[in-house]
C-alpha positions as CSV (number, residue, x, y, z in Angstrom):
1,X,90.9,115.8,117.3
2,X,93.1,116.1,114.3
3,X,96.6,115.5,115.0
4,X,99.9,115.6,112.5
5,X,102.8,114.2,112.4
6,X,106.0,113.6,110.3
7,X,106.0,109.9,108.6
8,X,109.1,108.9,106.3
9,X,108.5,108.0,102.9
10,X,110.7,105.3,101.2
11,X,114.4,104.8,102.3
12,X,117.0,105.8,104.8
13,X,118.7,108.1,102.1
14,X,115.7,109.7,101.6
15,X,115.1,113.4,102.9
16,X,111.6,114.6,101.8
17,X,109.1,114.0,104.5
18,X,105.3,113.7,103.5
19,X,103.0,115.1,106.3
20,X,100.3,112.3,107.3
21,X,97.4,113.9,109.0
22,X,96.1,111.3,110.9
23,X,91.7,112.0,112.7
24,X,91.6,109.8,115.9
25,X,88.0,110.5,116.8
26,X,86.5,108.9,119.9
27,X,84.8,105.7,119.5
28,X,81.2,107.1,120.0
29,X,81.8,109.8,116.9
30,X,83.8,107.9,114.9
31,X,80.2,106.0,113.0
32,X,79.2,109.9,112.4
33,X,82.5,110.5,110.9
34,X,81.7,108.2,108.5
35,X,78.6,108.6,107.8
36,X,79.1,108.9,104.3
37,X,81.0,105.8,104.0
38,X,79.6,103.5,106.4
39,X,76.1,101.3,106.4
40,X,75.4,99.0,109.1
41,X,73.9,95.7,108.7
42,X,72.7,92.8,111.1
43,X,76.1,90.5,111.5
44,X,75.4,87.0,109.8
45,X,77.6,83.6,109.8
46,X,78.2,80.5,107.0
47,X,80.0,83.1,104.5
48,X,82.8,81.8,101.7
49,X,83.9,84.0,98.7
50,X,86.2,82.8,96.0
51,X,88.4,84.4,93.6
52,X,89.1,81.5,90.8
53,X,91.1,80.9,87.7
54,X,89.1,78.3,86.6
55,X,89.1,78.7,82.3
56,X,84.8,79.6,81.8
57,X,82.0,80.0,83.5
58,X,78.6,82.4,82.8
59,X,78.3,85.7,83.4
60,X,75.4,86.9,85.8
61,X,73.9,86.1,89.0
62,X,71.6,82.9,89.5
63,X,69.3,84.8,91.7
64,X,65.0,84.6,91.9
65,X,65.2,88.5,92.6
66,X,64.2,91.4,90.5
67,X,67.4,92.9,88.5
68,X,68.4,96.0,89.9
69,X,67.2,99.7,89.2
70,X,69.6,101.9,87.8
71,X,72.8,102.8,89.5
72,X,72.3,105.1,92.5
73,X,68.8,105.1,92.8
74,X,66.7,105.2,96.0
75,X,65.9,101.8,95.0
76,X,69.1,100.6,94.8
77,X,70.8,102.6,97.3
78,X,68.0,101.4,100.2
79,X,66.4,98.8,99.2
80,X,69.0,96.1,99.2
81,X,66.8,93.1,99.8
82,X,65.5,93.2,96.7
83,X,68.9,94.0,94.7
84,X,70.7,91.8,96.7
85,X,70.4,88.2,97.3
86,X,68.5,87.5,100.4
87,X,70.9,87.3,103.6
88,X,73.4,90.2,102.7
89,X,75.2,91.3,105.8
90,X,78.4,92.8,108.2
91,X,78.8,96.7,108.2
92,X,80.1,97.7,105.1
93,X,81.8,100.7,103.1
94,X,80.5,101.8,99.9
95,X,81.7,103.5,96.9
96,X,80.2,106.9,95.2
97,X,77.0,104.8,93.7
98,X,76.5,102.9,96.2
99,X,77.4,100.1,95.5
100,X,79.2,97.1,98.2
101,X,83.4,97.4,96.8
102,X,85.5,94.7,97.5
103,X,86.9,95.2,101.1
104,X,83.4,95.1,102.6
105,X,82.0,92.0,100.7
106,X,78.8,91.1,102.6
107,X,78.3,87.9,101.4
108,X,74.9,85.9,101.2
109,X,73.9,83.0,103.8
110,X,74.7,79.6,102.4
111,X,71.6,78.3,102.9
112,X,70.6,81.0,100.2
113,X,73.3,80.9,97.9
114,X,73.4,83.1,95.0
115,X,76.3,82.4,92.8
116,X,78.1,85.0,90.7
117,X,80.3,83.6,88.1
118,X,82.6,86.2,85.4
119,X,85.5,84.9,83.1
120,X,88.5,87.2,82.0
121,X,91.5,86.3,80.2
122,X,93.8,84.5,82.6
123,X,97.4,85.9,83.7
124,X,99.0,84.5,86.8
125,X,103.2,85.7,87.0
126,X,105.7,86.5,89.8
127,X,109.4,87.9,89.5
128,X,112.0,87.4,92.8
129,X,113.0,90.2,93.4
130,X,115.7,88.7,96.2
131,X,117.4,87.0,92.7
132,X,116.9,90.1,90.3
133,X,120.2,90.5,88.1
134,X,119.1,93.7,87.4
135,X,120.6,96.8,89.8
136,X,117.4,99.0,89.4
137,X,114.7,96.7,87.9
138,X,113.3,93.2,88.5
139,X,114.4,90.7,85.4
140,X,114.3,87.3,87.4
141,X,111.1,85.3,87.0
142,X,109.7,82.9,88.6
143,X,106.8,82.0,87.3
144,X,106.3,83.1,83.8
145,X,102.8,81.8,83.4
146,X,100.5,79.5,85.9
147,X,97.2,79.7,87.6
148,X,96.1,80.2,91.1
149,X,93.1,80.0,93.3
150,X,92.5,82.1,96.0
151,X,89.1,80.4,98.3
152,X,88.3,82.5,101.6
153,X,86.0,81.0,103.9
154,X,84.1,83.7,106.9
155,X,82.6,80.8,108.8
156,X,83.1,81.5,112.3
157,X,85.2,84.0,113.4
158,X,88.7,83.8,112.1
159,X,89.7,84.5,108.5
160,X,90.7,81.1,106.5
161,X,91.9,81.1,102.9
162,X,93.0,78.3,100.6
163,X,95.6,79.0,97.9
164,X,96.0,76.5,95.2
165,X,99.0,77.2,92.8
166,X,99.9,75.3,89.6
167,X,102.9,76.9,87.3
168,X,105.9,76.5,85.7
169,X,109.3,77.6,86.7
170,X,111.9,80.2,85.1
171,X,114.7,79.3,83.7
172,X,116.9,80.3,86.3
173,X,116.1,77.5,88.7
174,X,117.7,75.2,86.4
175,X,119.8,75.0,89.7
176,X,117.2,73.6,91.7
177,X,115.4,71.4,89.1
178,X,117.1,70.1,86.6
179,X,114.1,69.3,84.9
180,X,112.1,72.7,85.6
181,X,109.2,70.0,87.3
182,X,106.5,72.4,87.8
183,X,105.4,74.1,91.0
184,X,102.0,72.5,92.1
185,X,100.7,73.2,96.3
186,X,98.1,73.9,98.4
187,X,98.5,76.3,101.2
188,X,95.7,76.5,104.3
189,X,96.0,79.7,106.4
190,X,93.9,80.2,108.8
191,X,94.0,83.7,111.4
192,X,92.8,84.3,114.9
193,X,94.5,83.1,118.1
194,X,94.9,79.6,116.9
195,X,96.1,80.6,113.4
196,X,98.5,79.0,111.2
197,X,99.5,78.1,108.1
198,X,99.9,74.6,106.0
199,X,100.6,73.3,103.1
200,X,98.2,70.5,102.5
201,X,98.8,69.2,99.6
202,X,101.6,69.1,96.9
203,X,105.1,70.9,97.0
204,X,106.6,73.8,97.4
205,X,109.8,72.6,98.6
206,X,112.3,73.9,95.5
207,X,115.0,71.3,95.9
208,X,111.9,68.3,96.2
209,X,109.3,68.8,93.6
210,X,108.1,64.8,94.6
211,X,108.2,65.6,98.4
212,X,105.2,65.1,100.2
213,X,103.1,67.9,101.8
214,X,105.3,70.1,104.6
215,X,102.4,70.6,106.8
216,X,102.4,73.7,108.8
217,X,104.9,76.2,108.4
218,X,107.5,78.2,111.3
219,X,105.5,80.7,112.9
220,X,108.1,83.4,111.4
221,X,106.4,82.4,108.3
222,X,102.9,81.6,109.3
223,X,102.7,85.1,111.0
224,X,103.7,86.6,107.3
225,X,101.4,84.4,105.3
226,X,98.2,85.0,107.9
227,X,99.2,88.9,106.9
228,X,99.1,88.4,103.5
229,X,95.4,86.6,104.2
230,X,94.1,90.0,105.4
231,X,95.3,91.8,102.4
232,X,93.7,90.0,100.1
233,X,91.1,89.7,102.4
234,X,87.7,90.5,100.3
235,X,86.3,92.0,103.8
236,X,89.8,93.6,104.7
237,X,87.5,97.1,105.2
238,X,84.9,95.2,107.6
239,X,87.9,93.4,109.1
240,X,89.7,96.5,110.2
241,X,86.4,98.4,111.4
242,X,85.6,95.5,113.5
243,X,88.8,95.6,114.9
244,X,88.5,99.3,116.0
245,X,91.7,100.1,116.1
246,X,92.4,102.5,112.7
247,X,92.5,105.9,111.7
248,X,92.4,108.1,108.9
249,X,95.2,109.5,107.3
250,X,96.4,111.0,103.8
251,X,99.4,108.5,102.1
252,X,101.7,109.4,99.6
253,X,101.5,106.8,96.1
254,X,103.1,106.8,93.1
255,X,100.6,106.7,90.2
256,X,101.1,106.5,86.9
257,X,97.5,108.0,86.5
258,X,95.9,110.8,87.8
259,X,93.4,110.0,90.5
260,X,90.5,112.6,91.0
261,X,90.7,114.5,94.1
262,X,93.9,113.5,95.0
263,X,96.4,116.0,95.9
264,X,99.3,115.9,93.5
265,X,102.8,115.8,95.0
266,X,104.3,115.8,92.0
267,X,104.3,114.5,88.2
268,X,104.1,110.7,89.5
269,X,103.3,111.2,93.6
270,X,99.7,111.9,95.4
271,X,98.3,112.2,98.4
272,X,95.0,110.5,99.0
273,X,92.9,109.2,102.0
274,X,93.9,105.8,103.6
275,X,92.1,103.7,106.4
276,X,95.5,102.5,108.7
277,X,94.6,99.6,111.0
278,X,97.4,99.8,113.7
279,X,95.9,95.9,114.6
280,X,97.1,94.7,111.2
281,X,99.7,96.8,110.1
282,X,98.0,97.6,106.5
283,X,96.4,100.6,105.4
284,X,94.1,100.5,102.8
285,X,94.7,103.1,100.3
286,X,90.7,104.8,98.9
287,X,90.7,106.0,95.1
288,X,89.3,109.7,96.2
289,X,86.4,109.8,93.9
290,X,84.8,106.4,93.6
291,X,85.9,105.3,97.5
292,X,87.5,101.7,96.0
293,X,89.7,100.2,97.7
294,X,92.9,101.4,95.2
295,X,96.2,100.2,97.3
296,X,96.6,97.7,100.6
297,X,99.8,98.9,101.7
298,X,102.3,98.1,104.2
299,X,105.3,99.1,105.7
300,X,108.7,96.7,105.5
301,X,112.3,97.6,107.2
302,X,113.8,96.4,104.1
303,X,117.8,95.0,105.2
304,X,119.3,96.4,101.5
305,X,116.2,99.1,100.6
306,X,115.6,100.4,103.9
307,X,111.7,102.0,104.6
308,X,109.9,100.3,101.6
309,X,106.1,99.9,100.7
310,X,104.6,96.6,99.9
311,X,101.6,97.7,97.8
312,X,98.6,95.2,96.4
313,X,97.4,97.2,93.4
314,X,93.5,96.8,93.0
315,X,92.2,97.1,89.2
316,X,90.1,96.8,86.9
317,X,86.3,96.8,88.8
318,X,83.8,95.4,87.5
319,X,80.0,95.6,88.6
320,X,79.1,91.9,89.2
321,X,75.8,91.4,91.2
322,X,75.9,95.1,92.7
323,X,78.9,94.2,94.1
324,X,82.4,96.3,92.6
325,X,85.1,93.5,92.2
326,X,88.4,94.1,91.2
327,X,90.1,91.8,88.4
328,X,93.5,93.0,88.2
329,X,95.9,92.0,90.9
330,X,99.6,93.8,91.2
331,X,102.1,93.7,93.4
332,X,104.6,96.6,93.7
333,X,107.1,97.3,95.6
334,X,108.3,100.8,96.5
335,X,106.3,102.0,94.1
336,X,108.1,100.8,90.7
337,X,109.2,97.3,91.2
338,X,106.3,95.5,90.0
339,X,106.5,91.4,91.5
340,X,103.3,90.0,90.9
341,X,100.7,90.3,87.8
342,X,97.1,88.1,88.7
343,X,94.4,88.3,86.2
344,X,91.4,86.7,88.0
345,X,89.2,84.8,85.5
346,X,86.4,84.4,87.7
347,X,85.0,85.6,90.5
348,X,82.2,83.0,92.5
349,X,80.4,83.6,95.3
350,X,78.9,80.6,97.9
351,X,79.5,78.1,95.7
352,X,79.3,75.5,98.4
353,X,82.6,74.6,98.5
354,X,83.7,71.0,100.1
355,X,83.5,71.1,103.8
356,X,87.1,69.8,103.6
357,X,88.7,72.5,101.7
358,X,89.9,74.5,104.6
359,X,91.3,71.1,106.8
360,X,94.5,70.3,107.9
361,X,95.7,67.7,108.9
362,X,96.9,66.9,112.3
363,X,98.2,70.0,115.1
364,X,100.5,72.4,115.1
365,X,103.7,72.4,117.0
366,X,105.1,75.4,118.9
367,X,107.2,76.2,116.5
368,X,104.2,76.2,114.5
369,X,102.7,79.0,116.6
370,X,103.0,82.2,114.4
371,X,105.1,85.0,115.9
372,X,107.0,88.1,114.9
373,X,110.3,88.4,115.5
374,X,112.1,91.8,114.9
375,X,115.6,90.3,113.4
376,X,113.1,88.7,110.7
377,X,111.0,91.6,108.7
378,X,108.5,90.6,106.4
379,X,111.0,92.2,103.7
380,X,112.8,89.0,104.3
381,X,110.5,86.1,104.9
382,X,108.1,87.3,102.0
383,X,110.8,87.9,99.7
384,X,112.3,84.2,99.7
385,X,109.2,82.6,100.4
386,X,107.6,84.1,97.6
387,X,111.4,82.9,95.4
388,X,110.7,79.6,96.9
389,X,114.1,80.2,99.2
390,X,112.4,80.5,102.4
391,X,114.1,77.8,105.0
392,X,113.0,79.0,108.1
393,X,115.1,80.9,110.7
394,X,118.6,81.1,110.4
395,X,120.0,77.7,112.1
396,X,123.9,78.2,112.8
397,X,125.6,78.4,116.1
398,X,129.0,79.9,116.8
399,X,130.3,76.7,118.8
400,X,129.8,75.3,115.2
401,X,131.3,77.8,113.4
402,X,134.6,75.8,111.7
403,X,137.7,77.5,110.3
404,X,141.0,76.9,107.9
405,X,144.0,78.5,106.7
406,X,144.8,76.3,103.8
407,X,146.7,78.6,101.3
408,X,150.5,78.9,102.8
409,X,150.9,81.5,99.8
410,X,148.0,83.5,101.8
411,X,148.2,83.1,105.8
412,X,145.3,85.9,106.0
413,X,142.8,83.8,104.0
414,X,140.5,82.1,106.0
415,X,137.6,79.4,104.2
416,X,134.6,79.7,106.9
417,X,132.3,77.1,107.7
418,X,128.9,77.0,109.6
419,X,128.3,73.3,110.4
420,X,125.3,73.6,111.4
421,X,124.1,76.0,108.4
422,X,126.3,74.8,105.9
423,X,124.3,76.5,102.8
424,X,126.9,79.0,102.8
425,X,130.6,79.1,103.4
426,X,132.4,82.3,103.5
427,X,136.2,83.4,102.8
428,X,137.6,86.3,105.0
429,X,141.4,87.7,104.6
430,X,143.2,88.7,107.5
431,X,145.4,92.2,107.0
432,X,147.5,93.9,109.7
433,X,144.7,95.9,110.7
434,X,141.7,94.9,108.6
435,X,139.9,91.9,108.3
436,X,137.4,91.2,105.2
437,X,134.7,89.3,105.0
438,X,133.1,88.0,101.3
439,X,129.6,88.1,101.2
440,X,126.9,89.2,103.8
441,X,124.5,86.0,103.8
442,X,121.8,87.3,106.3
443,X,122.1,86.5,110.3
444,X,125.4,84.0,109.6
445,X,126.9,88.3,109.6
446,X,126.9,87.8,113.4
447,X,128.6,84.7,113.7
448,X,131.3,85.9,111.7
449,X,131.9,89.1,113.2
450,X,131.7,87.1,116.5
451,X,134.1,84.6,114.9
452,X,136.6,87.2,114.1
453,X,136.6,88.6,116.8
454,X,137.5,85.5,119.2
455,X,140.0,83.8,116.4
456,X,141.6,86.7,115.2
457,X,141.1,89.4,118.1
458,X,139.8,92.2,115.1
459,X,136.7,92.9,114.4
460,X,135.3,93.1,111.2
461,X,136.4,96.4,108.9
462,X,135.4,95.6,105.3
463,X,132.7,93.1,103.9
464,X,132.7,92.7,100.6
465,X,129.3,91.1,98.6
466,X,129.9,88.6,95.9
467,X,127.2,90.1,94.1
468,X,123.7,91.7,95.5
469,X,121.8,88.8,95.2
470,X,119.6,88.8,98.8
471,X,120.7,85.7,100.4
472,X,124.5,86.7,99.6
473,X,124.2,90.7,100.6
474,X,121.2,90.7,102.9
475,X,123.7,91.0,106.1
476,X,125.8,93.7,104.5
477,X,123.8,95.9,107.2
478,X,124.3,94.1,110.1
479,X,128.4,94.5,109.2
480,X,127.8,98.1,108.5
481,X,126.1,98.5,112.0
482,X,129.0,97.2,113.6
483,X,131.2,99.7,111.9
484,X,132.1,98.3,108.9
485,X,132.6,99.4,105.4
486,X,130.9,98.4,102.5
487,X,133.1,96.9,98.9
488,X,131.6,97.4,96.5
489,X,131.7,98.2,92.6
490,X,130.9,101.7,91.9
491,X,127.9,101.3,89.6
492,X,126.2,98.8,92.6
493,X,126.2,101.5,95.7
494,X,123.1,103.4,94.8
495,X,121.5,99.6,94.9
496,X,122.3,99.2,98.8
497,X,120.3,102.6,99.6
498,X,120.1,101.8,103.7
499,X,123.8,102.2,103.5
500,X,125.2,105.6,103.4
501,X,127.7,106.9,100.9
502,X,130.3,107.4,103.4
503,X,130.4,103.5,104.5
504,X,131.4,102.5,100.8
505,X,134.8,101.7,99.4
506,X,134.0,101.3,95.5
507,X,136.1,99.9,92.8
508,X,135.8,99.3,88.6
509,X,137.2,96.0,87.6
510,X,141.0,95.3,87.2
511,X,142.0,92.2,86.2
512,X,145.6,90.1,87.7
513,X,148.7,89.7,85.8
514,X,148.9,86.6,84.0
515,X,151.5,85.0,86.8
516,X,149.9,86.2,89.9
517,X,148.3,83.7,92.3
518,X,144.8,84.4,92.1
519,X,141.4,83.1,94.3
520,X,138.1,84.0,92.4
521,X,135.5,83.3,95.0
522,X,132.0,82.9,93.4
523,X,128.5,82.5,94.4
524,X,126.5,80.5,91.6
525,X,128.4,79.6,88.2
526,X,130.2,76.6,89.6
527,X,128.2,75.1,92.2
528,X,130.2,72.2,92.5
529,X,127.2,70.1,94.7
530,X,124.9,70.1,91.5
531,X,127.5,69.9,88.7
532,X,126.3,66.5,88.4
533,X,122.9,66.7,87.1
534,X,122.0,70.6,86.9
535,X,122.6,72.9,83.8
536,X,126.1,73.3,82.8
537,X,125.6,76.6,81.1
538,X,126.3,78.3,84.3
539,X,130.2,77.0,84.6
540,X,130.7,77.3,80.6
541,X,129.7,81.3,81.4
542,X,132.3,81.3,84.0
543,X,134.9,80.0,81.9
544,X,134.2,82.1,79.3
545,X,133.8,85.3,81.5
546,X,137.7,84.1,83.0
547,X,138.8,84.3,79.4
548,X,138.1,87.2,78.0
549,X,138.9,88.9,81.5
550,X,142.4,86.8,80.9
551,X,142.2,85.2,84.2
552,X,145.7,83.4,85.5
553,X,145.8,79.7,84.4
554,X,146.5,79.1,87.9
555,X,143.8,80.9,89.6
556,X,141.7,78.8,92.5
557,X,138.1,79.0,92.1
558,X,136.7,78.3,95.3
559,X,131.8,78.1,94.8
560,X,130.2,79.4,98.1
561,X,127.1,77.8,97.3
562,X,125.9,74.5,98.2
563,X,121.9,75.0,97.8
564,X,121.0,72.6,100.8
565,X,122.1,69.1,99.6
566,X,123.4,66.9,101.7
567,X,126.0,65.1,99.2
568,X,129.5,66.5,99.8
569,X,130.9,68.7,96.5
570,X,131.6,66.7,93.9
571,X,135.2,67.2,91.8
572,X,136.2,66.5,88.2
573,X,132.1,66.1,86.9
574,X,132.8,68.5,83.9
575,X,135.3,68.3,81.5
576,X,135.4,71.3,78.9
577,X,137.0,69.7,75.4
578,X,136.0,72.0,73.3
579,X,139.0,74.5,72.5
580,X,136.8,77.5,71.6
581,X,135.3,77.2,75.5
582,X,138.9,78.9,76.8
583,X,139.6,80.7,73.7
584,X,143.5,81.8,74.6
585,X,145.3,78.5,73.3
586,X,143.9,75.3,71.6
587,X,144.9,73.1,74.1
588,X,142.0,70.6,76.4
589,X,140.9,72.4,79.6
590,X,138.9,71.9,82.6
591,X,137.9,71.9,86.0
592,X,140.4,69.4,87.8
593,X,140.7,68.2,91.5
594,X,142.0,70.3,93.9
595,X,141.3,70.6,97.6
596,X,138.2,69.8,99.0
597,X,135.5,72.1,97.9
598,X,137.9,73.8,95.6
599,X,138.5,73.4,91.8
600,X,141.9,74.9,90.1
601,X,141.1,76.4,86.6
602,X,144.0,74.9,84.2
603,X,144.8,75.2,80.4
């Protein structure tokens, strides 16, 4: 039976509606339905892949077996034993030649092993896109260069993969490591009822490059990095047939080729057949002509984007052993926000890896157990995990929720504290009939709102982001789903596009008399907690930036960040002698003591 139906493309704002035809065929017709595609095989066990960055290796299989006919031939096509090293196996999907694609891998019995070893230049990088500067683009790295092993082991019946990840950091977490010490970890995920995930050796703790290994993850993020497994998943095609659970649909992409076949949208859009598993959530994307694996997509409720795609971009096959391997690993998301960039330099294949390469050590917890939980969407956990700003679910409590009134030139201004989630603190001002909160960190939104709401008796009518950073704007929709509205600087609103126009109040910058008493609240120039041993270029930005926007002399700066350490803010660590720094009169400046947590800006 061939059913349609309506499925959203991209965000909220978003109108145009691409029709997804979706075949749900009976189980018993379903292998006729593919007939074309699919090729059964006897099941077999004792199966391990690897896709490796290691620097050389030769090119070719190690195999006692007569080299293969030419593509597509009866041969070929039928005759696997003899192409194939003995012990191929699993149902599989093939491409146009006929040719195993990766997706299907059927991979050879250990006991037989026939290795298969290629080296390609290597590229390993990530951007954050949760710390981008950029409004429209992603600018931030984090890694501009490293390398990365991803091992996947088939033994048994549940999915296990081994990351190992060596590279240095960006710049920007100057903040976090003085000393940019590189990241170096090894992560163990394993899928299945008793899944998890670990990290087994190394860190990738951001504040505690030294610390020891974190063991097994919260099961908000064990549940996202077992997801991540499957789509990288070498068998991800075999996986999802197995599961029985899919159908067949036509998905919209945005290509900057042309793929054969495809129906074209438009310049940069087509529709092309997908495999959706409704078990895993991922639809695998087919390139029309050759049947390769092209995109593994999923679908993220994005807090600030709304409806976005996650896509793994599949490039650059390459015929090793009869079996078409991609090379080229990308990560887009919605289409043009490209986060990842993975040139594999090898690719082996049973390479009797150490029985011990998939342990971990000890048992999980509970709160080890992987779960889903809807106030966390994968939007979220992967986008700070994959930063390195993951810290598991929100902690805070509103009996801990701690408030004062310290500025008896401003009754309405309120400095809010979490106690027990005191990575941000948040100022709100107190009108006759608004109240306004300053940044939207994500989930502390609903203490606030809950906090305003039993101090002040008002609930919340403006909140208004520091700047969109995720972890400071993230929980701008929660406010506006309580009725809020949105401040924000005119040029910024098109960046929050799961908030409608009409919940925006947008400015352009003004700047304060030079006698007015002024409070510039700020999210990462002055962090007060680090001042002591991180970069200093931050803070000499901020002073300039007050300068040449002719801030007050008297304005109260007031840092909302305190990036998890547990020393209390330190005053009077930087002393700024050098006249040019201020610019408006040679005389010394600096930060001085002020109240606690605060710093008044003097000349």
């Amino acid at each position: 039976m061939l059913n349609s139906r309506k499925m959203r493309i991209g965000s909220e704002d978003e109108v145009s509606l691409v029709e997804s035809r979706d075949y749900r065929l009976p189980n018993n017709q379903r292998k006729q339905h593919f007939s074309q595609l699919l090729y059964s095989f006897t099941p077999s066990r004792h199966d391990v892949i690897r896709s490796d960055t290691a620097s050389t290796g030769r090119v070719g299989p190690r195999c006692s077996r007569n080299p293969p006919e030419s593509p597509g031939s009866p041969h070929q096509r039928y005759n696997r034993q003899r192409y194939y090293c003995p012990g191929w196996a699993k149902k599989s999907l093939f491409d146009s030649d006929g040719h195993l694609h990766w997706g299907t891998v059927s991979i050879a019995d250990q006991t037989r092993t026939c290795e298969k070893e290629l080296t390609i230049t290597r590229t390993y990088r990530t951007r954050s896109l949760p710390e981008t500067y950029s409004l429209t683009g992603v600018d931030t790295f984090v890694a501009n260069a490293g390398s990365q092993n991803i091992s996947f082991s088939f033994e048994g019946d549940n999915l296990k993969q081994r990351i190992d990840r060596s590279h240095e950091l960006s710049a920007f977490y100057y903040f976090a490591r003085p000393r940019l010490d590189p990241i170096e970890y090894s992560l163990v995920v394993q899928g299945g009822e008793k899944g998890f995930a670990a990290t087994v050796d190394g860190s990738s703790v951001l504040f505690a490059p030294t610390a020891p290994p974190s063991g097994y993850a919260d099961g908000l993020l064990a549940s996202f990095l077992i997801n991540e497994a499957y789509r990288w998943s070498p068998i991800l095609l075999f996986t999802i047939f197995s599961n029985n659970n899919y159908s067949v649909r036509e998905e919209e992409i945005v290509s900057g080729q042309k793929l054969p076949a495809a129906k074209e949208q438009s310049p940069l859009t087509l529709l092309t057949l997908t495999v959706y598993d409704a078990t895993l959530d991922l639809a695998v994307i087919l390139n029309p002509k050759t049947y390769l694996p092209y995109i593994i997509r999923s679908y993220e409720n994005h807090k600030i984007f709304g409806r976005s795609t996650h896509d793994l971009l599949l490039q650059d096959y390459t015929l090793v052993d009869g079996i078409m391997l991609p090379h080229r690993f990308k990560i887009y998301y919605n289409g043009d926000l490209l986060l990842t960039d993975y040139v594999a330099d090898e690719v082996l294949v049973n390479t009797n890896l150490e029985p011990t390469l998939f342990n971990v050590p000890g048992s999980p917890a509970e709160a080890n157990i992987p779960i889903r939980d809807s106030s966390y969407d994968f939007a979220e956990i992967g986008g700070f995990y994959q930063s390195y700003l993951w810290n598991g679910p929100y902690g805070g409590t509103l009996s801990n929720v701690s408030a004062s009134n310290p500025y008896p030139d401003f009754p309405g201004v309120w400095i809010v504290v979490v106690e027990d989630a005191p990575l941000y603190r948040q100022m709100v001002l107190e009108l006759d009939d608004e109240v306004i909160v300053l940044d939207a960190p994500p989930h502390q939104s609903h203490l606030i709102m809950q906090w305003a709401l039993k101090t002040l008796g008002k609930a919340v009518t403006h909140v208004w982001p520091s700047h969109h950073h995720h972890d400071h704007s993230m929980g701008t929709a929660d406010y506006v789903a309580a009725g809020a509205q949105v401040i924000a600087l005119a040029q910024a609103q098109e960046h929050y596009s799961n908030v409608s126009a009409s919940h925006f109040v947008t400015y352009t910058p003004a700047c304060p008399s030079s006698n007015s008493t002024t409070l510039v609240f700020d999210a990462d120039h002055g962090n007060l907690a680090t001042l002591a041993t991180g970069d200093h270029a931050g803070a000499f930005e901020l002073v300039h930036r007050l300068a040449s926007d002719r801030v007050a002399f008297n304005t109260t700066y007031i840092a909302s960040s305190v990036h998890m350490t547990s020393q209390p803010p330190l005053q009077d660590l930087l002393k700024l002698s050098d006249t040019a720094i201020l610019a408006i009169r040679p005389q010394t400046s600096g930060l001085a003591k002020a109240n606690a947590g605060e710093t008044t800006i003097q000349g």
